[in-house]
C-alpha positions in Angstrom: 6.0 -85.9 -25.2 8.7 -87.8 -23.4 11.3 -85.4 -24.4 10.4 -82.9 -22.0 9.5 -85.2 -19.0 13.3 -86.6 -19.2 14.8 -83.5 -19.4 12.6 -82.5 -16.2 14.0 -85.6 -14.5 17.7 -84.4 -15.5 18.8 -82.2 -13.0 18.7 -78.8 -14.8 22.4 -77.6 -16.0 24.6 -76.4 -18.5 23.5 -78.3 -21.8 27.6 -78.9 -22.5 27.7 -82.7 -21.9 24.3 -83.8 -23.0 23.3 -86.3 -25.6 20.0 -87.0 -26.6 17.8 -89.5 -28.6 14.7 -90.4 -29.8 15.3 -93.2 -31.5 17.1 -95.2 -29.1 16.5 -99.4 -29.4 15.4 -101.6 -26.7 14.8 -105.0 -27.0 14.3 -108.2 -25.1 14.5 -111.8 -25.5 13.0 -114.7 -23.1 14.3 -118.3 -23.6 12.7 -121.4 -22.4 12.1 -124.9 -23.7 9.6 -124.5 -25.4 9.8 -120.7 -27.2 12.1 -118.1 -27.5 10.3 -114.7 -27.1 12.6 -111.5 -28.6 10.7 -107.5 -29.2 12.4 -104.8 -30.0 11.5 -101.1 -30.0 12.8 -98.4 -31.8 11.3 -95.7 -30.2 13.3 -94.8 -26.6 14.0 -91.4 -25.8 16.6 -91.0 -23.9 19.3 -87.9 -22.3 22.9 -88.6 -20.9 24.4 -85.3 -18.9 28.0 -86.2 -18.6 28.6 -82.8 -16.7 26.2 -84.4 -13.5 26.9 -88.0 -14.4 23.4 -88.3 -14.9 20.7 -90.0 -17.3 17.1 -91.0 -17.7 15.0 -93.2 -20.5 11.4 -93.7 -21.2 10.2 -96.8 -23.6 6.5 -96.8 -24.6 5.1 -100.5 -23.9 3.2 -100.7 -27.2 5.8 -100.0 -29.5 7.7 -103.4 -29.2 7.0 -105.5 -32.1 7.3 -109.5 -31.8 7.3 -111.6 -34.6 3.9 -112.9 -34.2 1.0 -110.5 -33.7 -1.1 -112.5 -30.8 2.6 -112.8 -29.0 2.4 -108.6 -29.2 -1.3 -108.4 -28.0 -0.8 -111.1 -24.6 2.5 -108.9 -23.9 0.2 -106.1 -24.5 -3.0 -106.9 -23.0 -2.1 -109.6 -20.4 1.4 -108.8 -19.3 2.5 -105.7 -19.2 -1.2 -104.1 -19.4 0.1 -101.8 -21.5 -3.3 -99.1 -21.6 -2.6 -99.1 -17.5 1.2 -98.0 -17.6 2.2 -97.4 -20.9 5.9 -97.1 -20.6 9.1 -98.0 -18.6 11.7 -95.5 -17.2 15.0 -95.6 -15.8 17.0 -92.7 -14.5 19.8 -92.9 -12.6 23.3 -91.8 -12.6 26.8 -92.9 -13.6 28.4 -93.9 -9.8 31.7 -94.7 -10.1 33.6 -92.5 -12.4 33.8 -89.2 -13.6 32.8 -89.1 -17.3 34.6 -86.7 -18.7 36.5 -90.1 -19.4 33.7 -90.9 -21.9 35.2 -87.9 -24.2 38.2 -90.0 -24.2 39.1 -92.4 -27.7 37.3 -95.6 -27.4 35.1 -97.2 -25.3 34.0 -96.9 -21.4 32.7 -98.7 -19.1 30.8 -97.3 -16.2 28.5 -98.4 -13.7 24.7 -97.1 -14.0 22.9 -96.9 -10.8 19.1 -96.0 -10.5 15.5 -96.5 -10.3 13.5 -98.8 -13.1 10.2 -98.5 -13.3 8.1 -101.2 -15.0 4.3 -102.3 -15.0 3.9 -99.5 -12.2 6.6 -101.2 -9.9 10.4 -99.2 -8.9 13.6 -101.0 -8.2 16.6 -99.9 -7.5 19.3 -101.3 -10.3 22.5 -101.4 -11.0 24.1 -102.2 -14.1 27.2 -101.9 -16.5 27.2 -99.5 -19.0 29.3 -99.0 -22.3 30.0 -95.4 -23.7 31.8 -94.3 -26.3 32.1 -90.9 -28.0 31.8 -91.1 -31.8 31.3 -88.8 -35.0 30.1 -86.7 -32.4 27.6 -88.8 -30.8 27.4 -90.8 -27.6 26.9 -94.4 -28.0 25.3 -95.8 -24.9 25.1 -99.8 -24.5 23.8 -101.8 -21.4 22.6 -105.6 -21.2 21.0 -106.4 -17.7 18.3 -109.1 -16.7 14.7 -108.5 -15.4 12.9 -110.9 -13.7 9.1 -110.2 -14.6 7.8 -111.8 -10.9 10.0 -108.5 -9.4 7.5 -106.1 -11.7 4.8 -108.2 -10.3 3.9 -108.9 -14.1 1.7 -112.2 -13.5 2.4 -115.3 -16.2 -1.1 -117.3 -16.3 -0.2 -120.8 -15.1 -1.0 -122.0 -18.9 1.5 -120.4 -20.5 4.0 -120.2 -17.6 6.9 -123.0 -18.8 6.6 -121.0 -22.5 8.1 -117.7 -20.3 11.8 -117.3 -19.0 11.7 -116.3 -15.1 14.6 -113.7 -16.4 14.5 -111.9 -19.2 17.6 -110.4 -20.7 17.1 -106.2 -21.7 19.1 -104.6 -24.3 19.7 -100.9 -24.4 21.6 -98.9 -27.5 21.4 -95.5 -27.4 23.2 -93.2 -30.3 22.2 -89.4 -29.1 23.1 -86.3 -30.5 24.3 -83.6 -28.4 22.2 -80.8 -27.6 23.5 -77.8 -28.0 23.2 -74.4 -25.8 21.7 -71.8 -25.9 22.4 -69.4 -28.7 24.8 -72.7 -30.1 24.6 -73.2 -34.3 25.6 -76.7 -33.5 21.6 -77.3 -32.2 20.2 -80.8 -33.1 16.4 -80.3 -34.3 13.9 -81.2 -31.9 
């Protein structure tokens, strides 16, 4: 599953400090004159280390739903050839603060610097990033842009003024913390 591959990509560690999800929510939305496009996902796994300032997310392609069913199968089929890489990644680390500030009342903003992978194709990105420590859980936030031609995700010229050359990504995160070894305070995997 995708659990195991992040924590892999996490550099191993004491487990104080890191959150977890499974349920984290991406979404996107295109404008353009003549359609807005918006999907949304429910199904990131993601792990924030706050003791290395590191993190790393997986979203599986074919779970965004769209409103309409042949928008899903073009992004599906067409787009992001979703049977040939099946999910996006970014893992990176938090670059310009230590986090032990994220413990802290309220909420934080940091900078999140790493690779994105998307349709097969890694950039380096940099992005701001919101936490805050709540009931317990870490609530992560980021809003950046993507431009699909940087992913090499081809538009067919038919359809090409329907598509935004940016898209805007939305990342919310609520993980759990995962608790170490021997801990009563474990969060069911």
């Amino acid at each position: 599953m995708l659990i195991p591959l992040l924590l892999a990509v996490v550099i191993p560690g004491r487990a104080q400090g890191r959150f977890m999800t499974k349920e984290g929510r991406v979404s996107f939305f295109s404008t353009s004159i003549i359609e807005d496009i918006e999907a949304i996902t429910n199904t990131a796994a993601g792990i924030i280390d706050l003791s290395t300032n590191q993190f790393a997310f997986a979203v599986p392609i074919k779970d965004f739903t769209f409103k309409r069913t042949l928008m899903q199968e073009h992004f599906n089929e067409n787009y992001m050839e979703s049977g040939k890489f099946p999910r996006a990644t970014f893992t990176g680390r938090f670059t310009d603060a230590s986090l032990a500030a994220a413990t802290a009342p309220g909420s934080h903003t940091f900078r999140a610097e790493g690779d994105l992978t998307l349709h097969g194709v890694t950039h380096r990105v940099a992005v701001p990033a919101t936490l805050e420590l709540k009931n317990g859980q870490l609530q992560a936030f980021a809003t950046f842009n993507v431009a699909p031609a940087d992913y090499n995700i081809e538009i067919p010229l038919l359809v090409r003024e329907n598509i935004a050359k940016i898209v805007r990504i939305r990342v919310v995160l609520i993980a759990d913390p995962v608790a170490t070894p021997g801990s009563r305070s474990a969060v069911a995997n």
